[in-house]
Legacy VTK file of the C-alpha trace (Angstrom):
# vtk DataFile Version 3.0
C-alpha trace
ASCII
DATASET POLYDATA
POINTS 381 float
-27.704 -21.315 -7.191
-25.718 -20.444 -10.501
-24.946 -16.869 -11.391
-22.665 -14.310 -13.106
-20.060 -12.608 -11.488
-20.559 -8.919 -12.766
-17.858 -6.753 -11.221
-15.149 -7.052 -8.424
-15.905 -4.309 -5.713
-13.739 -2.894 -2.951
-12.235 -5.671 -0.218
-11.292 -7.740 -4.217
-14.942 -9.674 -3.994
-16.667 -10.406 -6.401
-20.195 -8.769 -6.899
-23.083 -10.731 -8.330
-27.182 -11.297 -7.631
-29.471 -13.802 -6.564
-32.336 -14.795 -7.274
-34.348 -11.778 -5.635
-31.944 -9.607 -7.128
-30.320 -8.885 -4.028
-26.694 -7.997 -4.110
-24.082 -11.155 -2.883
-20.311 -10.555 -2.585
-17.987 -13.987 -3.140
-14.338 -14.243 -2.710
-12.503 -15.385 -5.874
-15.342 -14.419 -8.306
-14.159 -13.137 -12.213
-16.571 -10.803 -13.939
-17.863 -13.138 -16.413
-17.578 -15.964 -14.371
-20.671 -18.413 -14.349
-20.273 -19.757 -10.923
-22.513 -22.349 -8.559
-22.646 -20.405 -5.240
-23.690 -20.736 -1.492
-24.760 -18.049 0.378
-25.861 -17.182 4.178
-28.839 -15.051 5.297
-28.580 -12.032 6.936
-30.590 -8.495 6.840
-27.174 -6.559 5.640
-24.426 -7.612 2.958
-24.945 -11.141 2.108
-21.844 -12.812 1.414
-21.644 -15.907 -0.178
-18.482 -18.499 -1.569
-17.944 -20.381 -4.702
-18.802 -23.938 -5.039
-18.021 -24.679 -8.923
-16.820 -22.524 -11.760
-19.268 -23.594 -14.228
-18.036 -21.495 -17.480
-15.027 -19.258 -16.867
-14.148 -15.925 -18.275
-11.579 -15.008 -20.376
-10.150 -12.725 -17.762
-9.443 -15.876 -15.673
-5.760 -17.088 -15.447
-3.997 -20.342 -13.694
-2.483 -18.913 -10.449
1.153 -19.888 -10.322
0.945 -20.556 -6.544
0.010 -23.724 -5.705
-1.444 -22.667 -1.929
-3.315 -19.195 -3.810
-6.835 -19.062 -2.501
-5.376 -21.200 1.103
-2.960 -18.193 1.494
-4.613 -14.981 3.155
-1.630 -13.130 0.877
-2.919 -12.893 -2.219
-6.335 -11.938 -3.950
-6.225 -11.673 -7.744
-3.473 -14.445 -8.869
-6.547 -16.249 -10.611
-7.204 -12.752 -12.635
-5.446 -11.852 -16.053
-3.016 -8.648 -14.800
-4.453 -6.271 -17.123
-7.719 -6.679 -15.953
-6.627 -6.382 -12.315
-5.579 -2.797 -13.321
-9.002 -2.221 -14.301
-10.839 -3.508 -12.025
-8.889 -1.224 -8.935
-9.150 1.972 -11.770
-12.759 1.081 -11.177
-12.471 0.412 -7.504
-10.689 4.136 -6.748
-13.463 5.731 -9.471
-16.146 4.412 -7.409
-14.839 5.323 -3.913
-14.314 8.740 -4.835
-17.773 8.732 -6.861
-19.476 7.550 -3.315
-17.195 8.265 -0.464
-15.922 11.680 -1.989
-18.685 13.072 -3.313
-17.396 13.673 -6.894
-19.148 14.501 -9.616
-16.424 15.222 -12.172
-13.496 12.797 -11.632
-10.073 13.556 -13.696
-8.360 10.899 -15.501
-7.253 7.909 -13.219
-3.821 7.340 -14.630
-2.474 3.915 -13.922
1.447 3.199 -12.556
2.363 -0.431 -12.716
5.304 -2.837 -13.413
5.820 -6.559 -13.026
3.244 -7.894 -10.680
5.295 -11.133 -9.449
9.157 -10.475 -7.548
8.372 -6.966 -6.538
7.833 -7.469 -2.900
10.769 -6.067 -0.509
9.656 -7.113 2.900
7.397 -9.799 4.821
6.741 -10.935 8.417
7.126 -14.428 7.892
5.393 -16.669 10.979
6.795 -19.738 12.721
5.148 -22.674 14.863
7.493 -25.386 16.502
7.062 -27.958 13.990
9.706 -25.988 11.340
6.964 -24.272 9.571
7.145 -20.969 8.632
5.010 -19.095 6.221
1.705 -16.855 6.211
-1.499 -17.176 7.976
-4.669 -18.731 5.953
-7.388 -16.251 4.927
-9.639 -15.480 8.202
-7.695 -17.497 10.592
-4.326 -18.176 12.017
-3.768 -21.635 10.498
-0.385 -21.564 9.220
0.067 -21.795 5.274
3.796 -23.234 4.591
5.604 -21.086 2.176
5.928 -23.353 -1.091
9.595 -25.072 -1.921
9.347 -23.276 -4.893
8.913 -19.678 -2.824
6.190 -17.076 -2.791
5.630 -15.801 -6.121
5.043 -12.423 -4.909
8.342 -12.286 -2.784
11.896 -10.637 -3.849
13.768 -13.557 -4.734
16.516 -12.726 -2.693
14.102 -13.364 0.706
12.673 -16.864 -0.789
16.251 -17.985 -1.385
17.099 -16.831 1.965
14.141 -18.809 3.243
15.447 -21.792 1.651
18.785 -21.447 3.157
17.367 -21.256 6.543
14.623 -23.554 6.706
17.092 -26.350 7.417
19.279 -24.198 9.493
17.023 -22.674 12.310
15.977 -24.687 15.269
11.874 -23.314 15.603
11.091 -24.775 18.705
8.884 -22.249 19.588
5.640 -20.098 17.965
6.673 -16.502 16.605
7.589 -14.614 13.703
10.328 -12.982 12.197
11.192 -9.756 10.186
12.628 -9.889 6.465
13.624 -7.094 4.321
16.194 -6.513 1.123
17.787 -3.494 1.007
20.254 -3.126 -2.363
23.169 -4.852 -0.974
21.690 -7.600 0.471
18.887 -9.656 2.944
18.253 -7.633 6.465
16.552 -9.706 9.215
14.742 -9.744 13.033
13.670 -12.209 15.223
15.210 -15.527 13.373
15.567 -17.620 16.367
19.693 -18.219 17.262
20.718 -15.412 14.375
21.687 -11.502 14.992
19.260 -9.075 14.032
20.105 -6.213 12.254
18.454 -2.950 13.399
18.620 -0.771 9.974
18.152 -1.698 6.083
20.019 0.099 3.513
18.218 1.330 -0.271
19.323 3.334 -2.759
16.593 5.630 -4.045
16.291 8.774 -6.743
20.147 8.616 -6.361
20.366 8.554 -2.385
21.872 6.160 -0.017
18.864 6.278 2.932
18.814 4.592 6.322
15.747 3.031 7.909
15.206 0.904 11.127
14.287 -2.808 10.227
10.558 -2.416 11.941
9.902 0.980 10.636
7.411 1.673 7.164
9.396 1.618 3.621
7.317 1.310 0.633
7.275 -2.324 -0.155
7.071 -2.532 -4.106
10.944 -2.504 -5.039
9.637 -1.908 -8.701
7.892 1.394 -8.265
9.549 3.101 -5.783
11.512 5.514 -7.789
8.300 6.054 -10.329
6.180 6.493 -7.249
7.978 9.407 -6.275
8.889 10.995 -9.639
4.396 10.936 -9.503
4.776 13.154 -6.589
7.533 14.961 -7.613
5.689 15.979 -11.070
2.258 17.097 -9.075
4.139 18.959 -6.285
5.958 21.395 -9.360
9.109 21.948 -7.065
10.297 25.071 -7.184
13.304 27.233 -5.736
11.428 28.945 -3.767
9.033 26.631 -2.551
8.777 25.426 1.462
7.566 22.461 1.076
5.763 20.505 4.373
6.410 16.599 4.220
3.751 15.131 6.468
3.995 11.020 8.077
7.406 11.643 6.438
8.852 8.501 8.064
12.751 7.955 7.365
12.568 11.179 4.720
11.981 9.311 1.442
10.373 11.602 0.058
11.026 14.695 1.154
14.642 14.125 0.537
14.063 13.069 -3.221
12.557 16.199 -4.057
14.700 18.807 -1.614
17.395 19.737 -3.863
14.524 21.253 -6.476
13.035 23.273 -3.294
14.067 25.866 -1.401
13.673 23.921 2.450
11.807 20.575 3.247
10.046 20.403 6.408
9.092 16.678 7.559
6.872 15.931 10.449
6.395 11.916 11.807
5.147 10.481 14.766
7.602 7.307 15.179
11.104 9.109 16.564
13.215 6.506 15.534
12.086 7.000 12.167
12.838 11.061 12.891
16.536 10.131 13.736
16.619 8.063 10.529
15.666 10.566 8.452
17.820 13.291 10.178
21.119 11.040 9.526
19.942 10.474 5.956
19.547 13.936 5.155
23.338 14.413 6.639
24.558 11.323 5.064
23.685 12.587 1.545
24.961 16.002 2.028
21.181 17.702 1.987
21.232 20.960 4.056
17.630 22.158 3.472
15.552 19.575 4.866
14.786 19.241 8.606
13.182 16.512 10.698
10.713 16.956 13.590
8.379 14.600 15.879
4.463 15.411 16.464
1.350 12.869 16.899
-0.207 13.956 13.633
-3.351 12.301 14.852
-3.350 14.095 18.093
-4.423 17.680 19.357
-2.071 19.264 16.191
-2.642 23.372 16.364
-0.639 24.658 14.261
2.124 24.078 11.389
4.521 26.034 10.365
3.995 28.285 7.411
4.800 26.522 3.712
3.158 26.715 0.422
3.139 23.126 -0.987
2.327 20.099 1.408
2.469 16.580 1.270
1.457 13.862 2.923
1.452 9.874 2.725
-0.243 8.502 5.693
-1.054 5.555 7.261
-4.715 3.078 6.137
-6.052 5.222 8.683
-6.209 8.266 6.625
-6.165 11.788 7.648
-8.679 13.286 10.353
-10.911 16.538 10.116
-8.320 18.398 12.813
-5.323 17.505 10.829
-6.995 18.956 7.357
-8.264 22.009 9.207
-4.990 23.117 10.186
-3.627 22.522 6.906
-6.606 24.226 5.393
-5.234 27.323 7.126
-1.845 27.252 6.484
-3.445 27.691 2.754
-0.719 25.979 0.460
-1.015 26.484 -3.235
-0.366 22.562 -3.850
-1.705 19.071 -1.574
-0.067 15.992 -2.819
-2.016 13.043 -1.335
-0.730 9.609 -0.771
-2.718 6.966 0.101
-2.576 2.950 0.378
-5.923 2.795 0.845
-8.785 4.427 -1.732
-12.038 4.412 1.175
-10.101 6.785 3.461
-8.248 8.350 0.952
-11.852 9.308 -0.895
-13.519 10.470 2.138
-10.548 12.945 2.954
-11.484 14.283 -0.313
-14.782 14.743 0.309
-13.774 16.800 3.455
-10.975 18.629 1.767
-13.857 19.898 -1.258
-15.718 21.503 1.823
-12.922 23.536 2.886
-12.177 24.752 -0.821
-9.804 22.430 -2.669
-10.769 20.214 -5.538
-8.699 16.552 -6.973
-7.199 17.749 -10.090
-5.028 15.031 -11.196
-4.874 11.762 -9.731
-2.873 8.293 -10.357
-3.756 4.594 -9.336
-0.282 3.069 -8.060
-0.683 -0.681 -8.107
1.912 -0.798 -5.447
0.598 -4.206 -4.205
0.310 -6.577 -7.057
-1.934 -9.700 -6.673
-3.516 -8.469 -3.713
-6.981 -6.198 -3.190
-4.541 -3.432 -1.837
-3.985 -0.438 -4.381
-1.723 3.108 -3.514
-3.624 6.242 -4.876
-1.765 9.615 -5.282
-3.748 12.590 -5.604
-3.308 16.252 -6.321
-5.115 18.684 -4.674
-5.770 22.587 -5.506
-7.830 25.564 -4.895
-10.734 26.416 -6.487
LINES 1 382
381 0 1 2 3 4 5 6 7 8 9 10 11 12 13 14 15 16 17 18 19 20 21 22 23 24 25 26 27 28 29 30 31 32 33 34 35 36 37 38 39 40 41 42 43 44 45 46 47 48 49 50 51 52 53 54 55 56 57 58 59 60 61 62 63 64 65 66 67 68 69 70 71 72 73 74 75 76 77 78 79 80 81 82 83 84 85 86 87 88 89 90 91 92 93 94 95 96 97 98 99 100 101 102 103 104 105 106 107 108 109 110 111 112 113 114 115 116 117 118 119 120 121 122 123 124 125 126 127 128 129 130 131 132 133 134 135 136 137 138 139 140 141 142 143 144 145 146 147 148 149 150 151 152 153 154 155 156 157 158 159 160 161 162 163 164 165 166 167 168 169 170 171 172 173 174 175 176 177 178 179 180 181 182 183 184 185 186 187 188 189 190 191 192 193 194 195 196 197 198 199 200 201 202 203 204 205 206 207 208 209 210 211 212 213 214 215 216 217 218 219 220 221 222 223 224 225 226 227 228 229 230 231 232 233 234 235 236 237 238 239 240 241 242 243 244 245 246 247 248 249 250 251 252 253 254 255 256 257 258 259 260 261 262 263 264 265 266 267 268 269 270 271 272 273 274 275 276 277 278 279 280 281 282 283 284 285 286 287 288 289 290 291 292 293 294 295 296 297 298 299 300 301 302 303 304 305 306 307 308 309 310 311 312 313 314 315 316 317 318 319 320 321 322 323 324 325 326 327 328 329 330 331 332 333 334 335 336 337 338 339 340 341 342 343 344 345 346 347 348 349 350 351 352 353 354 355 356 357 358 359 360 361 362 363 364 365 366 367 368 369 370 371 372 373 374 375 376 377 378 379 380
């Protein structure tokens, strides 16, 4: 049947109706798109696919990848950037409208740079013909990365790729690890080559350590303006004691502890503890200190601060976590999420125990894909 695409809605689909005016989400749908679709039956969410594009909108673009829509990496290289930004502004409003409960939502600011080059790491599969690349949408078919490289890639890692691809013997299925640091390529599980077990970056002025299979923001781009974000909602202070939360390696906690009076960071994965611990030596930073707890465990208590933190996992926070902060009572919560659902119904539980969003910014840390960060600042009220 042909229809219009109206709007793209969380998971990067694209909403329109049918003929009943019943509600069909397609993959690769542009609001204004008239499209010929297909479309299976079912009681819940009908989800359909695109047959023919039968007049495009003007927010339609020519993807530079020639495997985009094969790919499971990407979702929006067919969509004019600027309208990408949009549409996740309106994704994050309308999570927070229905997941979190808000009435009055402030001004989503928007944090962006180029959307093509920016990305600093990969896990880059193998099978025993040679071919390496990513997995097809919905399946483990094995897309070959393109001669030309993956657009979205640091182009340090697709000209390592190239290097290698005659190189390695794959005579086996598997995967490897690849990561750039500032000096240079870092690497795991490249059949017949050393690993390396840590990746160097320079950040906000720092020289920071972190193991090759442990979490590092992945948008080389927006790292630094990331945390100047959280830096300018936290208002450091002398005399603050400020909690870092799923602090990981000590990014940012250690960014922002020379403005504070003492940084205290709490992660579950101990090898990212140690990290963080040497990197806080390594750059001469005597106020911060580094502890491990299972943050989604049976946490009690926390030690007494008044501004707080936290970045964690898709997962989100749970009710026992924000209860215990909730009691600790800090003045400031600076939210960081990669994923808006999770990140909207913390809010939701947050405004029950007495703190409201006051400011909050759309990171598009992941460019191209349905993926958006969202930082959020949290007060009394």
């Amino acid at each position: 049947m042909e229809t219009r695409i109206e709007k793209i809605v969380h998971g990067g689909y694209g909403l329109c109706r049918l003929e009943d005016g019943k509600v069909c989400l397609v993959r690769y749908g542009v609001p204004g798109d008239v499209v010929d679709i297909e479309y299976g039956e079912g009681k819940g969410t009908v989800f359909g696919w695109i047959k023919t594009v039968v007049k495009p909108s003007e927010k339609r673009t020519e993807p530079p990848c020639p495997v985009f829509m094969r790919c499971g990496g990407c979702d929006f290289q067919h969509v004019k950037y600027e309208y990408e930004l949009e549409a996740k502004r309106g994704i994050v409003k309308e999570d927070l409208k229905r997941l979190g409960g808000l009435d009055r939502i402030p001004e989503l600011k928007i944090l962006s740079s180029n959307p093509y080059g920016y990305r600093n790491h990969a896990q880059i599969s193998f099978d025993r013909r040679g071919v390496f690349g990513f997995f097809a949408r919905d399946s483990h078919g094995l897309i070959q990365i393109p001669d030309e490289g993956c657009a979205i890639l640091d182009p340090r890692i697709n000209d390592f790729l190239k290097k290698i691809r005659d190189r390695v013997q794959f005579n086996r299925r598997g995967s490897f690890r690849i990561r750039t640091g500032f000096d240079r390529v870092y690497k795991k599980g490249i059949p017949g080559v050393d690993d390396d077990k840590y990746c160097i970056h320079k950040v906000c002025g720092l020289t920071l350590r972190t193991g090759i299979d442990d979490f590092f923001q992945i948008n080389r781009y927006l790292i630094e303006d990331w945390i100047e974000v959280i830096r300018n909602y936290i208002e450091p202070d002398k005399n603050d004691i400020l909690l870092d939360l799923f602090c990981g390696s000590g990014v940012i906690g250690l960014a922002i502890a020379r403005e504070v009076g003492r940084v205290m960071g709490i992660e579950g994965n101990g090898r990212a503890v140690k990290n963080a611990r040497y990197n806080s030596q390594q750059n001469g930073i005597g106020n911060a200190s580094f502890s491990r707890a299972d943050l989604y465990g049976s946490v009690r208590d926390l030690e007494e601060c008044n501004k707080v933190i936290v970045n964690p996992p898709r997962a989100g926070l749970t009710e026992g976590l924000i209860d215990v902060l909730v009691e600790i009572n800090p003045q400031i919560i600076v939210y960081s999420s990669c994923d808006s659902s999770t990140f909207s119904r913390d809010i939701k539980y947050f405004l029950t125990r007495g703190y409201m969003l006051s400011d909050a910014t759309v990171v598009d840390m992941f460019p191209r894909t349905r993926h958006v960060e969202v930082v959020g600042k949290l007060v009394r009220f």
